[in-house]
PyMOL Python script that loads the backbone (N, CA, C, O; Angstrom):
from pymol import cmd

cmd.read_pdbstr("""\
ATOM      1  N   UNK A   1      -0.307  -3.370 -12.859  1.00  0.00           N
ATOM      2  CA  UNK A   1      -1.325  -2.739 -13.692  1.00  0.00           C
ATOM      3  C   UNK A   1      -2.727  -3.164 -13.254  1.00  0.00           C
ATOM      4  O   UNK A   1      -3.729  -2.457 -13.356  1.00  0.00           O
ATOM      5  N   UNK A   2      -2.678  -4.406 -12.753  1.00  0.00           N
ATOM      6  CA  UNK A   2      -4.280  -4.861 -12.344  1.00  0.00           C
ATOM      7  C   UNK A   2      -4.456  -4.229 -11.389  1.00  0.00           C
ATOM      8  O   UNK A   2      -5.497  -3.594 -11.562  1.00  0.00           O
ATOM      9  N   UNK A   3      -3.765  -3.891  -9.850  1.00  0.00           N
ATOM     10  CA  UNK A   3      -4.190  -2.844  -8.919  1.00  0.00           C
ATOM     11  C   UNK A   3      -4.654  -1.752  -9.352  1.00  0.00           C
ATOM     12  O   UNK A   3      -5.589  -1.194  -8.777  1.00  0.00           O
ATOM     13  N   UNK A   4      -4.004  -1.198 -10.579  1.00  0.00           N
ATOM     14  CA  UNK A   4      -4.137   0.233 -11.056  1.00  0.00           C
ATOM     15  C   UNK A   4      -5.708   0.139 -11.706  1.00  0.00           C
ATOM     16  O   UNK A   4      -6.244   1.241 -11.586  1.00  0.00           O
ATOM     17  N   UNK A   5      -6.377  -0.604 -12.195  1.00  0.00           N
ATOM     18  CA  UNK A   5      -7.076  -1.050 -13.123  1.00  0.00           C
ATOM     19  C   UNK A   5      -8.337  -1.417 -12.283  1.00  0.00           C
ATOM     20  O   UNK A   5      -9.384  -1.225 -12.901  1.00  0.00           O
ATOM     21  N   UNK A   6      -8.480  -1.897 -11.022  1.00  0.00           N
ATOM     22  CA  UNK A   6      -9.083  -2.243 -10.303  1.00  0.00           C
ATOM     23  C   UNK A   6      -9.355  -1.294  -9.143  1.00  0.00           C
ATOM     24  O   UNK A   6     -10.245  -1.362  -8.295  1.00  0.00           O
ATOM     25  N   UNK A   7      -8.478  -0.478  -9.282  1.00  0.00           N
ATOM     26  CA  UNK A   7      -8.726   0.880  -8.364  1.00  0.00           C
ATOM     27  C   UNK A   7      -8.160   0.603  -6.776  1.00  0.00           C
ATOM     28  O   UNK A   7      -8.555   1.224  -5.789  1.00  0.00           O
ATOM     29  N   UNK A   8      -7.097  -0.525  -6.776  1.00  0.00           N
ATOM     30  CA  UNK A   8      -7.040  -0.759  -5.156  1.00  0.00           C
ATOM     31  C   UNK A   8      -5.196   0.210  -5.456  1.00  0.00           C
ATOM     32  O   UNK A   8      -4.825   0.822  -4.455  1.00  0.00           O
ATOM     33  N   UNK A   9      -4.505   0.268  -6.340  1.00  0.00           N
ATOM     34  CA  UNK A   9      -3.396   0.878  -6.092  1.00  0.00           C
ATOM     35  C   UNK A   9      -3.813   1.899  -5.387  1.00  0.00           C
ATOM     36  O   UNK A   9      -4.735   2.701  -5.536  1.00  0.00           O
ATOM     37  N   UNK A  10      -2.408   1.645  -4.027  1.00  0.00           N
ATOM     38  CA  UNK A  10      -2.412   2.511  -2.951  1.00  0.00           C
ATOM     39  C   UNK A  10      -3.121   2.822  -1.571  1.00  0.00           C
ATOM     40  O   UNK A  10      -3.128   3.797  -0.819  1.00  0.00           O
ATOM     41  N   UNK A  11      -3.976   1.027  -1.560  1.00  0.00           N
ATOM     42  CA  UNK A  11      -4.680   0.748  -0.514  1.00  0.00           C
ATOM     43  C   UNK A  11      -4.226  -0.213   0.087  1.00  0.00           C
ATOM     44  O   UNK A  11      -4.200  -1.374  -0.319  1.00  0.00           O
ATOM     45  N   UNK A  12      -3.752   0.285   1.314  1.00  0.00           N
ATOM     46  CA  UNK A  12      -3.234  -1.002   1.862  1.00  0.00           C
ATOM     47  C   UNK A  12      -4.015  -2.244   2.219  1.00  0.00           C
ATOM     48  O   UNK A  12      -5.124  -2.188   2.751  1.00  0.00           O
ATOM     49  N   UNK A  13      -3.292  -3.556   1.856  1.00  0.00           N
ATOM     50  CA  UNK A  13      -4.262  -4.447   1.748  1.00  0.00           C
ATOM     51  C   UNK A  13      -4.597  -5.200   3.088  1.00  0.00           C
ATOM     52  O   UNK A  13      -5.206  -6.252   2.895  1.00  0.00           O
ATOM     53  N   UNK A  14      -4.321  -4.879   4.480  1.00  0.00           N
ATOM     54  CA  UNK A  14      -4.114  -5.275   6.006  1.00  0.00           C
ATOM     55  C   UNK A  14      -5.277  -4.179   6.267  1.00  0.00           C
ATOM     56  O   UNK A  14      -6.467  -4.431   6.454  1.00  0.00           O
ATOM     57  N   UNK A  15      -4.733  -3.052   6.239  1.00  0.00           N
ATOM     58  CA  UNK A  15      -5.878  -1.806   7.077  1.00  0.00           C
ATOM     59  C   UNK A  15      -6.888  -1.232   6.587  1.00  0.00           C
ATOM     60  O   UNK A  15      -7.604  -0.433   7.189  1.00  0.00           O
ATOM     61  N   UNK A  16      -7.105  -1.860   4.659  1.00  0.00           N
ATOM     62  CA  UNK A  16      -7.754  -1.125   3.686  1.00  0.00           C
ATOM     63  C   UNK A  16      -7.798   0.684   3.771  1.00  0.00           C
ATOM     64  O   UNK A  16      -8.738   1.396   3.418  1.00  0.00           O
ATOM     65  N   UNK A  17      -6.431   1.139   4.369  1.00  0.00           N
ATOM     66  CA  UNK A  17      -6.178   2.453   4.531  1.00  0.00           C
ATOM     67  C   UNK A  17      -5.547   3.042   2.869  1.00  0.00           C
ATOM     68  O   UNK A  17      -5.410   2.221   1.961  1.00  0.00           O
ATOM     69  N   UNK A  18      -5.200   4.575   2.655  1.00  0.00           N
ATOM     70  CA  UNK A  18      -4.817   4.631   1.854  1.00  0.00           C
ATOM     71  C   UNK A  18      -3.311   4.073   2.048  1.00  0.00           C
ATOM     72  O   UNK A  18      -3.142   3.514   3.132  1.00  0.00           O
ATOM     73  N   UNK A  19      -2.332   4.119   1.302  1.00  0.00           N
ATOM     74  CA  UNK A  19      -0.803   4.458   1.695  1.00  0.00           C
ATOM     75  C   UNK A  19      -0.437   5.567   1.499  1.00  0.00           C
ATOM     76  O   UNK A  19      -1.206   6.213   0.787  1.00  0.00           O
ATOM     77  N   UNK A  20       0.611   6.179   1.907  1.00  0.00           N
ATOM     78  CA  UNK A  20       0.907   7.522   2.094  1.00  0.00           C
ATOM     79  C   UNK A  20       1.589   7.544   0.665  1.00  0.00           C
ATOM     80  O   UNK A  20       1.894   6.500   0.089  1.00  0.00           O
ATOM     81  N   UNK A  21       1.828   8.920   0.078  1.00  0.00           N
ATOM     82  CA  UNK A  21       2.418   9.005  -1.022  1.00  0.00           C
ATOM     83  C   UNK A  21       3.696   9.295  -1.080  1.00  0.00           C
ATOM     84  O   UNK A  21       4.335   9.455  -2.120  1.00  0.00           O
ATOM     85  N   UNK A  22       4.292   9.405   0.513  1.00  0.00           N
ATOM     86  CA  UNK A  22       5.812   9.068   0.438  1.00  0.00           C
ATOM     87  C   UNK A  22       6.340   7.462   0.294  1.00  0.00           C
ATOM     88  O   UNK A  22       7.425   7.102  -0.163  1.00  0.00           O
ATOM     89  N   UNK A  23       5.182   6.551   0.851  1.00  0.00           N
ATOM     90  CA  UNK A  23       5.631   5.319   1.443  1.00  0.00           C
ATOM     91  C   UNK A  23       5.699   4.721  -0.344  1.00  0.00           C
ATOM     92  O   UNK A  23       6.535   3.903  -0.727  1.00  0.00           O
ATOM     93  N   UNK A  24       4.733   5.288  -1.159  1.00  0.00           N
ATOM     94  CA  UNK A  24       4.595   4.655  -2.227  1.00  0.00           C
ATOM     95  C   UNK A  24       5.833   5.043  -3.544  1.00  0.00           C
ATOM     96  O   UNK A  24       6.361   4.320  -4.389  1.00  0.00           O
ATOM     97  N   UNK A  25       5.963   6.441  -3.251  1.00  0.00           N
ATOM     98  CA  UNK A  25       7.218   6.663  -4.056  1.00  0.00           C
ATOM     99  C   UNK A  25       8.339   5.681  -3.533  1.00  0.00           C
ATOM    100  O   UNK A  25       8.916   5.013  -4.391  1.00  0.00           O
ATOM    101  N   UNK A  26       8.763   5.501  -2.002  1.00  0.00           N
ATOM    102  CA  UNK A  26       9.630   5.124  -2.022  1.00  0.00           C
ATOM    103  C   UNK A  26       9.566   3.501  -2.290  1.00  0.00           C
ATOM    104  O   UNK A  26      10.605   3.022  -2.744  1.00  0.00           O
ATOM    105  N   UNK A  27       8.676   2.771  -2.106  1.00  0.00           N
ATOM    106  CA  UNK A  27       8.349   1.192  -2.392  1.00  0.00           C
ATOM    107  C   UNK A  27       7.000   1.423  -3.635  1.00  0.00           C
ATOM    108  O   UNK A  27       5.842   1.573  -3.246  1.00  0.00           O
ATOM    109  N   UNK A  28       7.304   1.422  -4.901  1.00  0.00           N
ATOM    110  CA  UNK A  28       6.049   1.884  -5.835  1.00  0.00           C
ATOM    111  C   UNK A  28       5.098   0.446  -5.849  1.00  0.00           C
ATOM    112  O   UNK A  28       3.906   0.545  -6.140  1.00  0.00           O
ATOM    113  N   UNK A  29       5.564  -0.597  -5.591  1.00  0.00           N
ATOM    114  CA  UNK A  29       4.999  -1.664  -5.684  1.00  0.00           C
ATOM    115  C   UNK A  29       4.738  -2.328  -4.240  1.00  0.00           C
ATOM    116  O   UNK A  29       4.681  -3.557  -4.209  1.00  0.00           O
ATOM    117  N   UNK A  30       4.597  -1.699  -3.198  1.00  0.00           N
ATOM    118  CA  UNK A  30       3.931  -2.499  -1.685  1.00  0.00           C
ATOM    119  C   UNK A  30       2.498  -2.429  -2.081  1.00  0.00           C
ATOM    120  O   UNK A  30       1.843  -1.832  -2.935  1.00  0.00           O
ATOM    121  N   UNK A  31       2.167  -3.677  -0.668  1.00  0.00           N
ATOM    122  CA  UNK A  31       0.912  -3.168  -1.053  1.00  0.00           C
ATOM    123  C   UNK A  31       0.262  -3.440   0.392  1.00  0.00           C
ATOM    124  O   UNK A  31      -0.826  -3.954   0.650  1.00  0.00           O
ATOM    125  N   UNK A  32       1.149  -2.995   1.166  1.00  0.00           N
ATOM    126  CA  UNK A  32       0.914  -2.421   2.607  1.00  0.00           C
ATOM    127  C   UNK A  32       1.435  -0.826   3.437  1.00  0.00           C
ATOM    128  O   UNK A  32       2.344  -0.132   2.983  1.00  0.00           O
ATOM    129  N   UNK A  33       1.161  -0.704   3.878  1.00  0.00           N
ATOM    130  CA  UNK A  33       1.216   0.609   4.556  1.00  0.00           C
ATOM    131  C   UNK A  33       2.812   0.476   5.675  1.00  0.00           C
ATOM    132  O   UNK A  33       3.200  -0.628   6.059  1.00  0.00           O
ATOM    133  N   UNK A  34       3.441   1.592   5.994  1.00  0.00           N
ATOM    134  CA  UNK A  34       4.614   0.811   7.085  1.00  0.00           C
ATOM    135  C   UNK A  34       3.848   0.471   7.937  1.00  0.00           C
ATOM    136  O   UNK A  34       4.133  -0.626   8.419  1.00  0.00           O
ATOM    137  N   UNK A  35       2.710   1.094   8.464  1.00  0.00           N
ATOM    138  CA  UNK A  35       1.836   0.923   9.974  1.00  0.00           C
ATOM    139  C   UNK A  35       1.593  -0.893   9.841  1.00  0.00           C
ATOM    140  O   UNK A  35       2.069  -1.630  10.705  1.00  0.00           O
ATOM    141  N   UNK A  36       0.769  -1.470   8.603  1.00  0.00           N
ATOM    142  CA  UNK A  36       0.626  -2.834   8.412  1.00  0.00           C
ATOM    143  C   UNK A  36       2.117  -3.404   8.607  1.00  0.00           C
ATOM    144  O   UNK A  36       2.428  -4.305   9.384  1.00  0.00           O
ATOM    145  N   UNK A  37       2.862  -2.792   7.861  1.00  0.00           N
ATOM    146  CA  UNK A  37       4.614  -3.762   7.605  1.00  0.00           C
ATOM    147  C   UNK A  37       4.853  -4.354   8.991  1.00  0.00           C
ATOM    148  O   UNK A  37       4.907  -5.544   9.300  1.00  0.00           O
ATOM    149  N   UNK A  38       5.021  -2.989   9.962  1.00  0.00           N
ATOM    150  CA  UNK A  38       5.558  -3.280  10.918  1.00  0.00           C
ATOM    151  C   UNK A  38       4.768  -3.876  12.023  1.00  0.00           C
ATOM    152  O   UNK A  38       5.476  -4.423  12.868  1.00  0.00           O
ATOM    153  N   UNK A  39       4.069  -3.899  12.144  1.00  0.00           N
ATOM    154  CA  UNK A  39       2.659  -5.259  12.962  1.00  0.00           C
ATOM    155  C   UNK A  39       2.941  -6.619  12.453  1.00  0.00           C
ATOM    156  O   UNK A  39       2.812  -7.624  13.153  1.00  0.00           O
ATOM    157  N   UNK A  40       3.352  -6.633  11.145  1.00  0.00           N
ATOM    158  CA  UNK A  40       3.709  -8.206  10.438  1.00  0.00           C
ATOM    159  C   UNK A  40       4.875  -8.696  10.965  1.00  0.00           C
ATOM    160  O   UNK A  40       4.984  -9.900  11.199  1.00  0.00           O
ATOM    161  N   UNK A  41       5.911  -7.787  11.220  1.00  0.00           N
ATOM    162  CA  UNK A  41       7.186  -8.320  11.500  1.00  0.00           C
ATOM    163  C   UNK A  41       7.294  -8.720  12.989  1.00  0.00           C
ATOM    164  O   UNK A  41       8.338  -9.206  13.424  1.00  0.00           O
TER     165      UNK A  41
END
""", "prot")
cmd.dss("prot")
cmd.show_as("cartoon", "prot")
cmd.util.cbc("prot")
cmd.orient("prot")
């Protein structure tokens, strides 16, 4: 709720990009993008 509240839900927090609105339906609570995920791993 504080992302939501703060206006960052759905910004990834690595690329400050949006996230896509498939990536977010399917993980509602990331708070990276796959493009960030997969650079981390």
């Amino acid at each position: 709720m504080t992302r939501i509240e703060n206006k960052t839900y759905g910004i990834c927090r690595s690329t400050s990009k949006l996230t896509p609105k498939e990536r977010l339906g399917a993980v509602p609570h990331t708070t990276r993008s796959m493009e960030a995920k997969l650079k981390q791993a």
